[in-house]
N, C-alpha and C positions, 0 to 999 in steps of 0.2 A: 370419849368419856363413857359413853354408852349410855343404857334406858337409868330413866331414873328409877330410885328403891319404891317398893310399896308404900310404904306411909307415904310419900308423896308423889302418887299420881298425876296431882294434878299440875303439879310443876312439867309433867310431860305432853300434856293438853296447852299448858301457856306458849312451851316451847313452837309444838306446832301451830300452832294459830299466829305466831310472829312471823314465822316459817310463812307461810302462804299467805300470808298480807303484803301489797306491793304498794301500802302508802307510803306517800312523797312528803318527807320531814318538812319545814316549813321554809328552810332557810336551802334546798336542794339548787335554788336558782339564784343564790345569792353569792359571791367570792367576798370572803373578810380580808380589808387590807386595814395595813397602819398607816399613821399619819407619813413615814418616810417612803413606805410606797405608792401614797399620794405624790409626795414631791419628785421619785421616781419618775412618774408617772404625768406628771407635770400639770394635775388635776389638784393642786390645795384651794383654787377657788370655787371648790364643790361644797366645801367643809360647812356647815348652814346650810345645804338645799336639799330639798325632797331625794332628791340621787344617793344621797349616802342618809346610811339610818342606825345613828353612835349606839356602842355596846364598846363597857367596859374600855378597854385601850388600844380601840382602833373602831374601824366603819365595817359596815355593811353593803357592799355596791351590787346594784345588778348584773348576771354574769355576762350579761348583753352589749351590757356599759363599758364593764371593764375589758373587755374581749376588742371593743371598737376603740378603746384610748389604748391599748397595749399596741394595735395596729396602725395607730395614729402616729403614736412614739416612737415606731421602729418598724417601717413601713419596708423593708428588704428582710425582714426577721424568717418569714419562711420562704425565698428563697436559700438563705444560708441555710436555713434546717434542710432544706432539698438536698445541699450541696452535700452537707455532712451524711445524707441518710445515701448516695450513691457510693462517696468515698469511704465507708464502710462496707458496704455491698462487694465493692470493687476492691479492697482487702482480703476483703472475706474468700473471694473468687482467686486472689493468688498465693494464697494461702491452700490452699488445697490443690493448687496445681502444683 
């Protein structure tokens, strides 16, 4: 878009000072699910506890939380992603031959 016009300088001072600020938003460590990704998840008896924290029309989980119940749930999930990220590889590789 390029610099900004003279009358407004300082709109180019805001730009950079957002620019080189590497603060962490509040919510950087939180994943938002809904209530059917609770029951996905097989976590609706969180629904009331300190763990989730309601906004609007769904929760708040920490990304900690939700990382160890997604690997609770489907505890082979990244061996299949293994599988898949070779037989792409291995595509990829006979396809150019």
């Amino acid at each position: 878009m390029g610099n900004a016009p003279k009358w407004c300088a300082f709109l180019e001072n805001l730009t950079e000072e957002m620019e080189e600020s590497n603060a962490t938003n509040l919510y950087d460590d939180f994943k938002f699910v809904t209530a059917t990704d609770l029951e996905k998840l097989q976590a609706t008896h969180l629904i009331g506890t300190p763990m989730l924290k309601s906004s609007m029309h769904g929760y708040f989980m920490e990304l900690k939380a939700y990382q160890k119940l997604l690997a609770s749930n489907d505890p082979f999930a990244y061996e299949k992603f293994k599988k898949e990220q070779v037989e792409k590889r291995l595509s990829k590789q006979r396809e150019r031959i």
